[in-house]
LUMDRENLUM-76228 format. One record per residue: x, y, z of N, C-alpha, C in turn; residue in three letters. Coordinates in pm, whole numbers, padded with zeros to 5 digits, always signed. Layout:
<nodes>
[[X; Y; Z]; [X; Y; Z]; [X; Y; Z]; 'ALA'];
...
</nodes>
This chain:
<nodes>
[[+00082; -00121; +00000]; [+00000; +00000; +00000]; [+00085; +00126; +00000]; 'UNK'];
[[+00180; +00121; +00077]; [+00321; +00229; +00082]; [+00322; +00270; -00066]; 'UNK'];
[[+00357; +00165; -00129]; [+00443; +00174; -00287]; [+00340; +00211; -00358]; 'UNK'];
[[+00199; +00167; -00357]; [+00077; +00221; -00455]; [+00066; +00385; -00408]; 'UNK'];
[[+00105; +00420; -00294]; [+00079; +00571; -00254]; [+00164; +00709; -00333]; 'UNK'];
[[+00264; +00593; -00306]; [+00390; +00646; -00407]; [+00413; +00641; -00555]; 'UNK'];
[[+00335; +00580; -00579]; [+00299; +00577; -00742]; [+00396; +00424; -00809]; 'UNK'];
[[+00418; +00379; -00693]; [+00488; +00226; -00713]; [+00403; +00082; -00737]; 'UNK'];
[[+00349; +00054; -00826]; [+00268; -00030; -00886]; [+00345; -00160; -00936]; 'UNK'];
[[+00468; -00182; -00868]; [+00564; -00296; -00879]; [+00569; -00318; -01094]; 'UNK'];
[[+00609; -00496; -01117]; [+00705; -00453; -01180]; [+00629; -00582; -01275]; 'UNK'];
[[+00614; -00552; -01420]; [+00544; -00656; -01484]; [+00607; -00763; -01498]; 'UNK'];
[[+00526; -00896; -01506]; [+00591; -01007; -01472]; [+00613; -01021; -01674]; 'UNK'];
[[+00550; -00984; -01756]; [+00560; -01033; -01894]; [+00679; -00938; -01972]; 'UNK'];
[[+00692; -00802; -01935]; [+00771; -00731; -01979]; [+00908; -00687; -01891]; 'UNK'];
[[+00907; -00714; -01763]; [+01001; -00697; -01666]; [+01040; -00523; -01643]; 'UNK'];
[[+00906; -00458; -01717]; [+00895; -00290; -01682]; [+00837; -00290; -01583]; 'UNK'];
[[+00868; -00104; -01511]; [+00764; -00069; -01438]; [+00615; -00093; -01472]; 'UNK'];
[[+00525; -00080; -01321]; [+00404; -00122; -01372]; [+00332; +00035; -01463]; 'UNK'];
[[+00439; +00094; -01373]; [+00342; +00249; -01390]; [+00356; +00300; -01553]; 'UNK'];
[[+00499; +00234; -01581]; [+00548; +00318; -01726]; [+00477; +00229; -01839]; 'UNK'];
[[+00457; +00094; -01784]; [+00374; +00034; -01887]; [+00202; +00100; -01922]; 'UNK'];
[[+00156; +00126; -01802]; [+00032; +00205; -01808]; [+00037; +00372; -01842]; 'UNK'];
[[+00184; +00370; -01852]; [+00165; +00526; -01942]; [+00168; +00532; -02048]; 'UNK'];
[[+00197; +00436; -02086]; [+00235; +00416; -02267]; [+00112; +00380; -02313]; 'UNK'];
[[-00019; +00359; -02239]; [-00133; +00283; -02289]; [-00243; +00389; -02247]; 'UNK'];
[[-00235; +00463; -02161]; [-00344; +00531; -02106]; [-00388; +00672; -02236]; 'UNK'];
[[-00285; +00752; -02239]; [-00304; +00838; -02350]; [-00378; +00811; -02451]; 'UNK'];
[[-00348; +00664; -02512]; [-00435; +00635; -02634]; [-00605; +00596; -02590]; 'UNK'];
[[-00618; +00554; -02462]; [-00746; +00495; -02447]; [-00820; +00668; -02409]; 'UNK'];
[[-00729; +00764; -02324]; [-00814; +00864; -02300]; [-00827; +00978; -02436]; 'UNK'];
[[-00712; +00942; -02526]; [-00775; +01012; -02661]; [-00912; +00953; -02742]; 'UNK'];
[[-00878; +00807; -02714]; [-01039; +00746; -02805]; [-01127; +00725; -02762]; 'UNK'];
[[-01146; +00766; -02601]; [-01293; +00718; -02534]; [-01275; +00875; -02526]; 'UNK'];
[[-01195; +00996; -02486]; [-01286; +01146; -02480]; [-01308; +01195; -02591]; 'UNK'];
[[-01270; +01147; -02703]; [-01317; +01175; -02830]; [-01465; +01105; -02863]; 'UNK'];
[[-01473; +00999; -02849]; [-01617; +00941; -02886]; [-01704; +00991; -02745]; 'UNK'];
[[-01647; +01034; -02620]; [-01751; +01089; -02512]; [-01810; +01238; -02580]; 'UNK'];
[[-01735; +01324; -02627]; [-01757; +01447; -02664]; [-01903; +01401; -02795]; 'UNK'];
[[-01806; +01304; -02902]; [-01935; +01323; -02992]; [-02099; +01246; -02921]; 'UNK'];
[[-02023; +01151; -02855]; [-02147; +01092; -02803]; [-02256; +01206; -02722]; 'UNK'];
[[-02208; +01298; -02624]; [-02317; +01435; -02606]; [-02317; +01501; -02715]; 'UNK'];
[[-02262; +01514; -02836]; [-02287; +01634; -02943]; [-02408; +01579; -02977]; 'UNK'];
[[-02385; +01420; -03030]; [-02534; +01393; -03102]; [-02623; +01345; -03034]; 'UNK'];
[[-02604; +01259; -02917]; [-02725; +01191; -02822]; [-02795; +01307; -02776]; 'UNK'];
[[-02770; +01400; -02697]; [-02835; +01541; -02651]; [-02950; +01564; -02713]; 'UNK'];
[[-02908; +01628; -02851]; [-02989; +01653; -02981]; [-03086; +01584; -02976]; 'UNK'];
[[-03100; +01454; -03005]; [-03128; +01314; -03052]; [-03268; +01311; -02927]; 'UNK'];
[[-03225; +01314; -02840]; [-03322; +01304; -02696]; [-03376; +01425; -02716]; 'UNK'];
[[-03337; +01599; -02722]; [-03448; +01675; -02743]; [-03531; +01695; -02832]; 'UNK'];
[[-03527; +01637; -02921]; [-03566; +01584; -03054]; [-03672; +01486; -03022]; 'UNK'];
[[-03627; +01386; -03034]; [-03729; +01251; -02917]; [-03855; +01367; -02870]; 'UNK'];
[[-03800; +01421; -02767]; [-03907; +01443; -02659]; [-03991; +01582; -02734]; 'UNK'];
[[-03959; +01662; -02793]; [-04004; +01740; -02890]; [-04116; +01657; -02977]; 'UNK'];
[[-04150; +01558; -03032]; [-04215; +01493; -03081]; [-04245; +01344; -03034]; 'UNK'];
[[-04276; +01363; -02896]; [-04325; +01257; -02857]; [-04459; +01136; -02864]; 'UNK'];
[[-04435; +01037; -02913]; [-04489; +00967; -02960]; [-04578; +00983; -03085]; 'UNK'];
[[-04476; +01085; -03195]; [-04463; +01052; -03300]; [-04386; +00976; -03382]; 'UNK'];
[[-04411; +00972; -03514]; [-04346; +00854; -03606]; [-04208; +00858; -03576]; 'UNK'];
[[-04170; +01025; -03576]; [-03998; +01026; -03571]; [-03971; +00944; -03403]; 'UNK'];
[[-04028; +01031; -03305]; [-04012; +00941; -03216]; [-03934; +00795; -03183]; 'UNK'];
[[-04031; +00726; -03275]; [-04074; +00587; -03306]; [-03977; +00533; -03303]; 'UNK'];
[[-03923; +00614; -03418]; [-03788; +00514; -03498]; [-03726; +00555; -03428]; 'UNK'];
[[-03691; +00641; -03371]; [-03555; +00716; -03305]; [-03546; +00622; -03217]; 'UNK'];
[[-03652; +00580; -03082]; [-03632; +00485; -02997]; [-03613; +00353; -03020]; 'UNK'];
[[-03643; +00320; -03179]; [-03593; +00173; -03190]; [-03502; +00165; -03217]; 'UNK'];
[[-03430; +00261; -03315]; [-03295; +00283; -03367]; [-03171; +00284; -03242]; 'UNK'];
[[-03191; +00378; -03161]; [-03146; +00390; -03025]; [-03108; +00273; -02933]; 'UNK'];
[[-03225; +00197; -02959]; [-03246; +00065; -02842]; [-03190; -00039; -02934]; 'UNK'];
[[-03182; -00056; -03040]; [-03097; -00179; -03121]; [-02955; -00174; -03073]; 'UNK'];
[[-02918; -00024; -03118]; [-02772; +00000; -03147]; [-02719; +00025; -02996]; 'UNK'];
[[-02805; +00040; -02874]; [-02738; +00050; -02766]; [-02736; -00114; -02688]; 'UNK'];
[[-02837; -00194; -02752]; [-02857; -00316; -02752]; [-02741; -00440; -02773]; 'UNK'];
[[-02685; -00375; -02924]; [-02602; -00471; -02984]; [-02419; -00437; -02930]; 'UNK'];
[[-02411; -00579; -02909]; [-02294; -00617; -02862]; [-02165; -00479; -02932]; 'UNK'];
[[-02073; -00462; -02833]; [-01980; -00361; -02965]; [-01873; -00433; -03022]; 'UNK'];
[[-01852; -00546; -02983]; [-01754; -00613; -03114]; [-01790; -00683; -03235]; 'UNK'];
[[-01962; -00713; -03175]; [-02048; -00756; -03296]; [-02047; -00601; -03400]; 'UNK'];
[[-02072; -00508; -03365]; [-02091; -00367; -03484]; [-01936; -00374; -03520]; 'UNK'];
[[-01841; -00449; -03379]; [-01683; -00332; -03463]; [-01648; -00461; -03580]; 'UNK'];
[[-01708; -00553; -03580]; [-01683; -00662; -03669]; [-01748; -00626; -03797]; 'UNK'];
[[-01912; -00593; -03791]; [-01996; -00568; -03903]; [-01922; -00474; -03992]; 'UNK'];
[[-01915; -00328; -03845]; [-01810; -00223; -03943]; [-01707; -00247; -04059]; 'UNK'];
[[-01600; -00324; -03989]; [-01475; -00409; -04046]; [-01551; -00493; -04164]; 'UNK'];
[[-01620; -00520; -04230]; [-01686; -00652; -04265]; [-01713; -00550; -04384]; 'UNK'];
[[-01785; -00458; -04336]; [-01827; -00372; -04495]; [-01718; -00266; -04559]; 'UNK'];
[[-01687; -00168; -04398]; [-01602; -00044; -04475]; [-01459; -00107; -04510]; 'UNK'];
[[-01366; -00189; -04492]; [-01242; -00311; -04502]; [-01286; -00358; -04592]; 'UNK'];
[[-01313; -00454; -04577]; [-01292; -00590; -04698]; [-01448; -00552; -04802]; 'UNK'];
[[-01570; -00503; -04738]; [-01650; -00513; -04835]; [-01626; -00362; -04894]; 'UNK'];
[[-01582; -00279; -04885]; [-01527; -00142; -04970]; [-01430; -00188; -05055]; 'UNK'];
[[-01304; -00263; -05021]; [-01239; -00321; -05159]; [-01358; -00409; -05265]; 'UNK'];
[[-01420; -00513; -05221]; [-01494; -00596; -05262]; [-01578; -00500; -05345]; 'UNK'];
[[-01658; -00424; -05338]; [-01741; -00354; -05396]; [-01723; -00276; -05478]; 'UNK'];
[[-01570; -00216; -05490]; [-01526; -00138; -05584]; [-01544; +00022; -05531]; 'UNK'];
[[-01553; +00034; -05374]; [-01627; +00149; -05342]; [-01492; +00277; -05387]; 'UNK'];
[[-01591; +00433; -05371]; [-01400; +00507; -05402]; [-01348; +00490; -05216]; 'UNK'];
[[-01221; +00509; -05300]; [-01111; +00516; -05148]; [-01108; +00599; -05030]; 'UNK'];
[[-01200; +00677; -05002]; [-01214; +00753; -04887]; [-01351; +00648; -04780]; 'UNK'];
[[-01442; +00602; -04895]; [-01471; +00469; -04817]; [-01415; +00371; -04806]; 'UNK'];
[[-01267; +00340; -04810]; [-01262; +00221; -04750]; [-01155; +00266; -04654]; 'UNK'];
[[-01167; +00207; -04508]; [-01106; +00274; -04408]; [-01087; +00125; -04311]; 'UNK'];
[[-00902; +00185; -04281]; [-00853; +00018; -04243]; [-00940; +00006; -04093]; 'UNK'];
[[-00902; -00119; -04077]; [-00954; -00194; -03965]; [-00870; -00231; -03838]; 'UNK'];
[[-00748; -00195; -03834]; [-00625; -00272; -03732]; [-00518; -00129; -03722]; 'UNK'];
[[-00513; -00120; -03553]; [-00389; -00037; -03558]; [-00410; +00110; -03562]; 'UNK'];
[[-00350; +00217; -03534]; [-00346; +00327; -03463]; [-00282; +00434; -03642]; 'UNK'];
[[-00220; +00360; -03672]; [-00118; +00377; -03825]; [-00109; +00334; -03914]; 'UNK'];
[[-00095; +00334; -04052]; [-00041; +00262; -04119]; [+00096; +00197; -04095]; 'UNK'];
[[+00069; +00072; -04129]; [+00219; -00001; -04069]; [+00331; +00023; -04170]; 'UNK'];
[[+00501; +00077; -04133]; [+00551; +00091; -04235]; [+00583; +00202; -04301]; 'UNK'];
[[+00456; +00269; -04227]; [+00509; +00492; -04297]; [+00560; +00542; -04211]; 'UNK'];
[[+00634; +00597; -04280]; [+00688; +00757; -04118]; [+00646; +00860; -04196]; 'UNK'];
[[+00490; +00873; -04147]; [+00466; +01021; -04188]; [+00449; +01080; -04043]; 'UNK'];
[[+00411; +01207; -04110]; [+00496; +01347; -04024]; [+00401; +01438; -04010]; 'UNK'];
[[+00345; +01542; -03914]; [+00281; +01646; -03945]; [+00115; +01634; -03949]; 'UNK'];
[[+00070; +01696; -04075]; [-00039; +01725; -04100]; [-00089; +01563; -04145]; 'UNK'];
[[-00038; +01465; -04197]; [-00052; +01355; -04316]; [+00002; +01229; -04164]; 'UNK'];
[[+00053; +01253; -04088]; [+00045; +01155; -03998]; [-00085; +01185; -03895]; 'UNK'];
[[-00149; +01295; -03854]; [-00287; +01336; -03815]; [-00375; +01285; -03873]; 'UNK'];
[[-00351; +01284; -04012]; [-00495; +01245; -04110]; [-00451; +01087; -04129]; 'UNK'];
[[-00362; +01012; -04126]; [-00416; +00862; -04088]; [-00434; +00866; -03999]; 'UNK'];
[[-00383; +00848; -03874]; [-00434; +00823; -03727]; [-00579; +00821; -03715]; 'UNK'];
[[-00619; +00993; -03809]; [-00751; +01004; -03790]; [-00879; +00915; -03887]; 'UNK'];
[[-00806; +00879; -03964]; [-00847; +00763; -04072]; [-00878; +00580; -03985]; 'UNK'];
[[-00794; +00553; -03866]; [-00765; +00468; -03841]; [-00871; +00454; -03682]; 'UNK'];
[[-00906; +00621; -03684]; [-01008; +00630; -03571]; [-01117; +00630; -03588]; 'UNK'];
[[-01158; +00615; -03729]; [-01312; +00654; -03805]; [-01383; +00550; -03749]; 'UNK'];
[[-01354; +00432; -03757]; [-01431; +00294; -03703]; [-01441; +00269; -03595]; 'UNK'];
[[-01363; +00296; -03469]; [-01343; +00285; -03319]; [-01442; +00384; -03297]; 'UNK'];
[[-01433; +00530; -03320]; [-01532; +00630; -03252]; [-01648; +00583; -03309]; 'UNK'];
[[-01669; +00520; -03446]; [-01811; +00540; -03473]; [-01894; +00435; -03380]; 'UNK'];
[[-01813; +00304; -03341]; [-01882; +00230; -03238]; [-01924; +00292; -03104]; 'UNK'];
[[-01759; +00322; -02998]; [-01810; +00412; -02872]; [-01911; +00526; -02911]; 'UNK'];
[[-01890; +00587; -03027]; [-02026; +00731; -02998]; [-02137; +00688; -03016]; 'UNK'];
[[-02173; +00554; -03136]; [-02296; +00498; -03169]; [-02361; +00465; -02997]; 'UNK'];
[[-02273; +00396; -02971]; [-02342; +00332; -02858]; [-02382; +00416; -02718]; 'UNK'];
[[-02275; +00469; -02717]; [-02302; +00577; -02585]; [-02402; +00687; -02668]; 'UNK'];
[[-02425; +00736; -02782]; [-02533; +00818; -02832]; [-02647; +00778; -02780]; 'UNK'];
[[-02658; +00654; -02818]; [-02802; +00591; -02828]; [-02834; +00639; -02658]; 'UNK'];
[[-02778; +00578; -02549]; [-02766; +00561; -02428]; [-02807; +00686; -02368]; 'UNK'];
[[-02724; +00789; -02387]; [-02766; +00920; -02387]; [-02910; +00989; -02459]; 'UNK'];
[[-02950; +00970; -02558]; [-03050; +01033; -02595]; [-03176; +00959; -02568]; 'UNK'];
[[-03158; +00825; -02487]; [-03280; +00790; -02403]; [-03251; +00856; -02293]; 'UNK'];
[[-03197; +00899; -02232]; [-03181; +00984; -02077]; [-03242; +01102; -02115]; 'UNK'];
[[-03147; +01186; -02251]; [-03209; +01278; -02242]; [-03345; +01342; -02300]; 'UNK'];
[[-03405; +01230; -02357]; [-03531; +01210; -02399]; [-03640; +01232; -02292]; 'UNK'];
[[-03626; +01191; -02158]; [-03673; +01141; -02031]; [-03671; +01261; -01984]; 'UNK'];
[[-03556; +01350; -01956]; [-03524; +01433; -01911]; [-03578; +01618; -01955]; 'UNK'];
[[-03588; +01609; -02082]; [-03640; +01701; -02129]; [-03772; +01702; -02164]; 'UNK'];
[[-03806; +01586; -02157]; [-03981; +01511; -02125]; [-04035; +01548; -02019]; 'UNK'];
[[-03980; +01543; -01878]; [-03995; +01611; -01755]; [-04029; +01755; -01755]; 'UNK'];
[[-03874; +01810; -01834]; [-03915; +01942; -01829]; [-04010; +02025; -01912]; 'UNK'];
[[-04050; +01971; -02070]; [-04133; +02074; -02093]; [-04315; +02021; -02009]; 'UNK'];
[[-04313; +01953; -01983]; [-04432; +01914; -01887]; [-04447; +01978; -01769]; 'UNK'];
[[-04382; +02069; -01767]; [-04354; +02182; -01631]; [-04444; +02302; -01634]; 'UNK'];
[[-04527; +02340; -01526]; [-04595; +02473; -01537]; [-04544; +02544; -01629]; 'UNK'];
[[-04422; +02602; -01587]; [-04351; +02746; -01623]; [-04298; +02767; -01754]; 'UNK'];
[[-04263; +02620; -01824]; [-04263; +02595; -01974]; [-04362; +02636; -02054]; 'UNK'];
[[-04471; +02571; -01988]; [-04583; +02619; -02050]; [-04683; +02756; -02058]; 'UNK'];
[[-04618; +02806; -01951]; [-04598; +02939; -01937]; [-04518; +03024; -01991]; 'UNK'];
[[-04455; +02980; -02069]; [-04357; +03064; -02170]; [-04406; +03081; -02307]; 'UNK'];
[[-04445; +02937; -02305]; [-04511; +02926; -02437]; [-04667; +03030; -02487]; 'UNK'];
[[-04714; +03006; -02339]; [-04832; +03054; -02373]; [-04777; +03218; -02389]; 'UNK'];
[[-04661; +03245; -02323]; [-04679; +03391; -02358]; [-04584; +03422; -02515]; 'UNK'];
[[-04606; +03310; -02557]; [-04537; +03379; -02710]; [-04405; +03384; -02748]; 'UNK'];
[[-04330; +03301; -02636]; [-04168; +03339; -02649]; [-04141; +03188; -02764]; 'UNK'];
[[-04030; +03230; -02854]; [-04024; +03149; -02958]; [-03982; +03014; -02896]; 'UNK'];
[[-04024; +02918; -02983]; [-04004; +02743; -02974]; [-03848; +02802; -02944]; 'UNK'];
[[-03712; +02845; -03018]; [-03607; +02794; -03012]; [-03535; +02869; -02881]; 'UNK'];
[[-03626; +02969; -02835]; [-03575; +03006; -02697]; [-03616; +02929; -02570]; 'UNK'];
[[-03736; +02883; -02556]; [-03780; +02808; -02489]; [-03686; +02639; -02456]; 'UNK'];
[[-03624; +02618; -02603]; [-03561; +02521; -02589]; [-03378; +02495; -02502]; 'UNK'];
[[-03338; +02662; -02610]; [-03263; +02685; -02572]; [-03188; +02726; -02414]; 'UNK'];
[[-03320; +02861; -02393]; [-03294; +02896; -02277]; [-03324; +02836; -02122]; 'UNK'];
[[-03478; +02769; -02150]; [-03516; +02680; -01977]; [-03507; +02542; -02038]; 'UNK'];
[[-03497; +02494; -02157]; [-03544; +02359; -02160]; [-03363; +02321; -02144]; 'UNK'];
[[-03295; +02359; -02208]; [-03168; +02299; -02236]; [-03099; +02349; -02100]; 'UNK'];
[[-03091; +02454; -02060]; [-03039; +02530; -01959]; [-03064; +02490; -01823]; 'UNK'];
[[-03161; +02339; -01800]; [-03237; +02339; -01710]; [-03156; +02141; -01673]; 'UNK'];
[[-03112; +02135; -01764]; [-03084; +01980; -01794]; [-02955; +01961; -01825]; 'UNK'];
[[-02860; +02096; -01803]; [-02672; +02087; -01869]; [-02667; +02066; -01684]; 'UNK'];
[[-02690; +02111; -01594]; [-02685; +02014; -01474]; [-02658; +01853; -01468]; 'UNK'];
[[-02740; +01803; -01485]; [-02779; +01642; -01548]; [-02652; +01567; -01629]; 'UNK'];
[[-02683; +01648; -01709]; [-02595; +01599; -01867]; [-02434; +01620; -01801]; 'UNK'];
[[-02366; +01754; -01755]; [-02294; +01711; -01704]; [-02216; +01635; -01589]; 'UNK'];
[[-02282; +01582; -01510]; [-02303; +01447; -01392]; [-02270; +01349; -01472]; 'UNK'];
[[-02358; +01352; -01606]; [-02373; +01217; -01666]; [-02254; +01184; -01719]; 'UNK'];
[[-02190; +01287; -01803]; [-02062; +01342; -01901]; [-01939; +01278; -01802]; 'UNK'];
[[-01927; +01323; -01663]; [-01824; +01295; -01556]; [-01839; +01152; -01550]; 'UNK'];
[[-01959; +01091; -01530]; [-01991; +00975; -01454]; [-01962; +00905; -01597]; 'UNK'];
[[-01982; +00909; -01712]; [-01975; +00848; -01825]; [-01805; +00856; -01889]; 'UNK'];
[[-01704; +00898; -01849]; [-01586; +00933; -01880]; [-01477; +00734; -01832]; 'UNK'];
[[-01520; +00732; -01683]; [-01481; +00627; -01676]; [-01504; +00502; -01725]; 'UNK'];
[[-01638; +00511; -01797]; [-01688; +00410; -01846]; [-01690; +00384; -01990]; 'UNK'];
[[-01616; +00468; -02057]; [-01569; +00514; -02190]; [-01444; +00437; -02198]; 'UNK'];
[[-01380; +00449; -02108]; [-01202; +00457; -02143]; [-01204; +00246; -02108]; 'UNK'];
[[-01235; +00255; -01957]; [-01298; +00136; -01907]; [-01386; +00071; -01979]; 'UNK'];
[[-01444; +00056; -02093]; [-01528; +00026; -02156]; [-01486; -00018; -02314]; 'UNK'];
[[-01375; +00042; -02354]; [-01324; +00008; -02497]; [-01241; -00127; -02464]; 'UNK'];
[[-01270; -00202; -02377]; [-01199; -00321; -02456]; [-01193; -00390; -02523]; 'UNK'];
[[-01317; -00420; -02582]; [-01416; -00525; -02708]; [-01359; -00398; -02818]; 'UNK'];
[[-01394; -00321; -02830]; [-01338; -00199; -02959]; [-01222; -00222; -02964]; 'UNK'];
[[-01059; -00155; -02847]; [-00934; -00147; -02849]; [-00909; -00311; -02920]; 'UNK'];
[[-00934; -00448; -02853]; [-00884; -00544; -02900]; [-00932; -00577; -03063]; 'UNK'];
[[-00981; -00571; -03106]; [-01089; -00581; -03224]; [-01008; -00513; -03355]; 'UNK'];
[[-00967; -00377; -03274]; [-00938; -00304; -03398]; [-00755; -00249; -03363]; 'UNK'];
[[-00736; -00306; -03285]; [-00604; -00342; -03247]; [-00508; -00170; -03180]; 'UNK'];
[[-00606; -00137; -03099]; [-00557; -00008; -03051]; [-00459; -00032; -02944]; 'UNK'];
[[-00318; +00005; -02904]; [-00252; -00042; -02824]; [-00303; +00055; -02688]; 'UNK'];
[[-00423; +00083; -02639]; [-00450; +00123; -02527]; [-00469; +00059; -02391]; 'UNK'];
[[-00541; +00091; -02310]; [-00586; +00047; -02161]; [-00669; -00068; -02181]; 'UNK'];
[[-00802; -00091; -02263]; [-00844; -00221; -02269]; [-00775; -00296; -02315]; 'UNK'];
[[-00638; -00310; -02496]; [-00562; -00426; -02517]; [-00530; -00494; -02385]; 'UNK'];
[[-00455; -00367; -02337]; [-00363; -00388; -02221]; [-00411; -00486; -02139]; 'UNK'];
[[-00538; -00466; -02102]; [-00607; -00551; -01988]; [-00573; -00677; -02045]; 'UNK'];
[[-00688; -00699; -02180]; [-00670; -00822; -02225]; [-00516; -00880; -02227]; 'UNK'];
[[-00481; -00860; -02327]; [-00311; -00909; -02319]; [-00276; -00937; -02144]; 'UNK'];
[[-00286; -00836; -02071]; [-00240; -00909; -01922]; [-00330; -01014; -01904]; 'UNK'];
[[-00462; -00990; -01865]; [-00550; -01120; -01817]; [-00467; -01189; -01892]; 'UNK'];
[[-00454; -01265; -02028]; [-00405; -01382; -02082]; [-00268; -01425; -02004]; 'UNK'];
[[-00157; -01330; -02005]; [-00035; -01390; -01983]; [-00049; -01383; -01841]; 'UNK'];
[[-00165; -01359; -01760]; [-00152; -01351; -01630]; [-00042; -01291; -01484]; 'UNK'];
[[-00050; -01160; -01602]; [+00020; -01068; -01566]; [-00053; -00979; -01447]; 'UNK'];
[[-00092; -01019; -01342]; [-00115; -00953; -01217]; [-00096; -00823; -01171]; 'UNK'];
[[+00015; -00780; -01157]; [+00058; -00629; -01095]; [+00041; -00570; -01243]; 'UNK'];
[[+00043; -00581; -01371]; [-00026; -00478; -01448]; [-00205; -00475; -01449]; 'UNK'];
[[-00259; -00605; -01431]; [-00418; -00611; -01376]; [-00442; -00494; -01290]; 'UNK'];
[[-00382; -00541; -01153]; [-00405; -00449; -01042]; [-00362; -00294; -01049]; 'UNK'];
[[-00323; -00299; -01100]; [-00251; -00091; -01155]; [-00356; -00049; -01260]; 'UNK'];
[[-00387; -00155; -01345]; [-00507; -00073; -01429]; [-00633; -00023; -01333]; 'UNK'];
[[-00666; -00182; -01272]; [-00782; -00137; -01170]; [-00770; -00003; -01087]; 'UNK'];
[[-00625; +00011; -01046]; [-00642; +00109; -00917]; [-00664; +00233; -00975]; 'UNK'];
[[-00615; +00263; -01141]; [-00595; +00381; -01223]; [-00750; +00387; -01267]; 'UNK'];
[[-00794; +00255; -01300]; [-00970; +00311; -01310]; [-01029; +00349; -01195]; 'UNK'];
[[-00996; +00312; -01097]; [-01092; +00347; -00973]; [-01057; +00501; -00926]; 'UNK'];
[[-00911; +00489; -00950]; [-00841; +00687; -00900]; [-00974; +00759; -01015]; 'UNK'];
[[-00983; +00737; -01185]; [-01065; +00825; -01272]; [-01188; +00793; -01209]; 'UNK'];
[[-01225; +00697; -01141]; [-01409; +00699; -01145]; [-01380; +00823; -01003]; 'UNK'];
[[-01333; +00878; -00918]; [-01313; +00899; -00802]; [-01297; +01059; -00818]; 'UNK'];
[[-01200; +01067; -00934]; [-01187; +01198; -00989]; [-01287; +01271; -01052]; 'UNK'];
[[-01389; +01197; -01132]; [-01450; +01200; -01214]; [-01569; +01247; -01125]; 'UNK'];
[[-01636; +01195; -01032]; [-01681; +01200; -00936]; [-01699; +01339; -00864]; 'UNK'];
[[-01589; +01363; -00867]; [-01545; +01473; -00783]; [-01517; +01598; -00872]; 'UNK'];
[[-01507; +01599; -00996]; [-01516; +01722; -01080]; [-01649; +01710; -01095]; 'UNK'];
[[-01759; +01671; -01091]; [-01902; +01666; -01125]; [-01971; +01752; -01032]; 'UNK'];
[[-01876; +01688; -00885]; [-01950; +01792; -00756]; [-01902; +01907; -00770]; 'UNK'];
[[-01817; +01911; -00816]; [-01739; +02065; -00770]; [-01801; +02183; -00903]; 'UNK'];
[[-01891; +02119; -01032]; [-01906; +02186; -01120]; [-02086; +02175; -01081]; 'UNK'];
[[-02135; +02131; -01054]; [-02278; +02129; -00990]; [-02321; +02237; -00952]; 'UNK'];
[[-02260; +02301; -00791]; [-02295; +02441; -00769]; [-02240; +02584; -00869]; 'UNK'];
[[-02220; +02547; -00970]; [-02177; +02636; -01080]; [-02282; +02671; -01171]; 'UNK'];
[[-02349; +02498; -01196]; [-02416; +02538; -01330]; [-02551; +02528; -01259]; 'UNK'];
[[-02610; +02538; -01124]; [-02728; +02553; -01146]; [-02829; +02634; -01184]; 'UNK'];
[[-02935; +02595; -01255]; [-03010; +02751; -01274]; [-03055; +02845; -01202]; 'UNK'];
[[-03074; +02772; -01084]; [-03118; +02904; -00988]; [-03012; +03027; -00937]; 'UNK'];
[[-02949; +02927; -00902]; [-02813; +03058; -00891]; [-02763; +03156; -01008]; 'UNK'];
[[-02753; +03066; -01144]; [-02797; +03152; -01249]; [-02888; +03254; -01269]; 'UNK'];
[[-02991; +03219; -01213]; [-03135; +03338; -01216]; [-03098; +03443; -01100]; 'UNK'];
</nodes>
């Protein structure tokens, strides 16, 4: 316990590194591809749910919640496979042009030393399929919450009191409906961060990202222990942190204190 305080996470039994330097070399990549798909996942789930609840139990509705509930439903190595299955091998197969077909394995092309602007744009080529799973799925997840949530609120006296006095649909949305629920959303955003990064292991192994879930896997197999236990303690420090930036941003964004 001394040595975990100290940032001493002993010494991998498969690589004969520190535990800590092995989990630095892995963490960066998992917190670039799970806060990248967390960000889009509130850009579009948000929407998606005020949308929903804006037309509730209409047609759009409809689909939105089945669409939602499949894709938050289905397994994510089953989609990161389907993905791989069409934009990979069935984009060569099909003759598609080359901006649809987008590899399946790996962080890079294997073999280039590019540089700059052109090593950004593969990387970012090589991330097209990983984010589209984490955001698909955490989208869906999110825009049933916030479907629920903004369902609550325009069902509110004072909503409807806005309305009746004439103030436009996109202020109403903007100003009490949305303004009333970035409370919420960001709780959710904090509380959803650990479970992003913690959560890509079916994606990272699949599509061969050398991050925090490979990592896991690859240890579980070689039964590599003290890198197990250092991941755990590093997820539990983010759920803890995470936690704790949520409280501390709470009495900030409420509306009343706002008003």
């Amino acid at each position: 316990m001394g040595g975990v305080l100290h940032g001493d996470l002993g010494e991998s039994f498969a690589t004969r590194r520190p535990v800590g330097g092995v989990l630095l070399d892995a963490m960066p990549v998992s917190l670039l591809l799970g806060g990248t798909a967390l960000l889009i996942t509130f850009v579009v789930g948000v929407p998606l749910g005020i949308v929903q609840a804006a037309r509730r139990g209409r047609a759009t509705d409809r689909i939105l919640t089945v669409m939602a509930t499949v894709v938050y439903a289905a397994p994510s190595y089953w989609l990161a496979l389907a993905l791989v299955a069409v934009f990979t091998y069935g984009a060569a197969t099909w003759g598609l042009p080359p901006a649809l077909r987008l590899p399946a394995f790996g962080m890079q092309s294997p073999g280039s030393e590019l540089h700059g602007g052109a090593r950004l744009l593969d990387i970012g080529r090589h991330a097209v399929l990983p984010l589209t799973i984490l955001a698909a799925i955490g989208a869906a997840g999110i825009a049933r919450y916030a479907r629920t949530s903004v369902a609550d609120i325009l069902s509110q006296d004072w909503v409807r009191t806005a309305r009746a006095k004439g103030v436009a649909p996109r202020r109403v949305y903007m100003r009490h409906v949305l303004f009333n629920i970035l409370p919420a959303m960001v709780v959710l955003f904090a509380l959803s961060l650990p479970g992003v990064v913690a959560g890509s292991i079916f994606v990272e192994s699949v599509f061969a990202w050398p991050g925090m879930g490979r990592l896991m896997v690859a240890s579980i197999a070689a039964r590599d222990y003290p890198v197990v236990l250092g991941a755990t303690i590093w997820y539990a420090a983010l759920v803890i942190f995470a936690n704790l930036a949520a409280d501390l941003l709470l009495p900030v964004l409420d509306p009343r204190r706002a008003g």
